[in-house]
C-alpha positions in Angstrom: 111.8 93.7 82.9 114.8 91.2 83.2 114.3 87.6 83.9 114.1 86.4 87.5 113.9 83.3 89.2 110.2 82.1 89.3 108.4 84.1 91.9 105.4 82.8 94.7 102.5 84.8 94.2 102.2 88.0 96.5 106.1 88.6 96.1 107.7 91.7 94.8 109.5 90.4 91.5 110.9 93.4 90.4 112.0 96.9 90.7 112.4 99.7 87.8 112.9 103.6 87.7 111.3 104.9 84.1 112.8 108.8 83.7 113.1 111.3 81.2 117.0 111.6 81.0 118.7 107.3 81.9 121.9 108.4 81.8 122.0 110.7 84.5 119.9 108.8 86.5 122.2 105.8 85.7 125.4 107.5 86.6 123.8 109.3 89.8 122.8 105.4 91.3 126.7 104.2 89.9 128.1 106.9 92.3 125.8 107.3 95.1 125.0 103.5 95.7 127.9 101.9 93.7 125.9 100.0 91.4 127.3 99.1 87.7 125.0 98.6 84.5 124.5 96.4 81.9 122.7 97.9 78.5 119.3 96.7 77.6 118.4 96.6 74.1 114.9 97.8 73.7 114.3 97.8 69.8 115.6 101.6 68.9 117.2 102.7 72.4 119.0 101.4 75.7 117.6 101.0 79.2 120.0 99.5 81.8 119.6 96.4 83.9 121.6 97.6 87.4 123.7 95.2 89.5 125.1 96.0 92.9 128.6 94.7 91.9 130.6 94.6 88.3 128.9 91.0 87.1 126.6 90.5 90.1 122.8 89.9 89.2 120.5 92.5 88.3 118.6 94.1 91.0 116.6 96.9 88.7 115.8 98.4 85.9 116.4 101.9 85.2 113.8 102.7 82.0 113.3 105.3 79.8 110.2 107.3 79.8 109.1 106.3 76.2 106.6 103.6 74.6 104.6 101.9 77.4 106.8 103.7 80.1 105.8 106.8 78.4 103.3 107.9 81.4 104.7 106.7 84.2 105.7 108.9 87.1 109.3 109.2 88.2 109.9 106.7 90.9 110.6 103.4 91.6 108.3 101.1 90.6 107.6 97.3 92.1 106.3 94.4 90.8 103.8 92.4 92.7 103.5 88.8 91.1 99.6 87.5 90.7 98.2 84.3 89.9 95.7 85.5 87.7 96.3 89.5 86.4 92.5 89.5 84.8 91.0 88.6 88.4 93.8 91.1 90.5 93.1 94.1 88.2 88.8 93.8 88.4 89.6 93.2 92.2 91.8 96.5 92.3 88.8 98.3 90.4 86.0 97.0 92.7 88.0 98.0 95.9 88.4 101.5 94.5 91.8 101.4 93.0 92.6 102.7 89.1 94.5 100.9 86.2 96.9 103.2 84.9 98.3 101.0 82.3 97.5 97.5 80.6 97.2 94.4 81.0 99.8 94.0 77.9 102.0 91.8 77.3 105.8 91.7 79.1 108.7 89.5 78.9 107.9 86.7 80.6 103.9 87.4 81.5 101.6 90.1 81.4 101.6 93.5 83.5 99.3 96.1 84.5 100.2 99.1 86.4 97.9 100.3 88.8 97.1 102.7 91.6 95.9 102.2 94.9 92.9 103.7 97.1 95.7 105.8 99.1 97.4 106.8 95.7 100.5 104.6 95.4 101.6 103.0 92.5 102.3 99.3 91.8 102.7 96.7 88.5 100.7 94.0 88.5 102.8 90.6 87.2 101.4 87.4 85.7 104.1 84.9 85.2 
């Protein structure tokens, strides 16, 4: 996740795509929406921070599906930020939602991805 400006609590922070092959997922979003990219070094491979304009600030993340993206479904995935992740993911338990993944540790904060009563998924983001 790339650094944004400082969030209020209930706002979506960020958006990221994890699939199993970046760079024809890159290219198809460089052609059918005109974005550009900008590599992301992630210790051993690249994921791409996208922009909607050569040097204009990121809007997304397109990720690969490996390490802690590893199990995520194919599709675009938002960030919700929290005041407090600990209390937000026992309140998504208790109201019948599932934790798919974390809390861990994220640039920036802390993360969990979880799923809702309905079935959609949604990250979790403490600051």
């Amino acid at each position: 996740m790339a650094k944004s400006k400082k969030s209020k609590i209930g706002s979506i922070t960020w958006f990221d795509l994890t699939v199993k092959n970046v760079p024809k997922v890159r290219a198809f979003y460089e052609s059918v929406v005109g974005w550009s990219s900008t590599p992301f070094d992630m210790g051993g491979y690249t994921d791409f921070c996208m922009q909607p304009t050569k040097g204009g600030n990121t809007v997304a993340g397109i990720c690969h599906a490996r390490g802690h993206n590893s199990g995520l479904p194919a599709q675009w995935l938002l960030y919700i930020t929290v005041a407090d992740l600990d209390a937000s993911v026992k309140a998504c338990r208790k109201k019948g939602g599932k934790i798919l993944q974390g809390p861990r540790d994220l640039a920036g904060g802390r993360v969990a991805v979880i799923r809702d009563p309905a079935g959609a998924v949604a990250a979790l983001f403490e600051p």
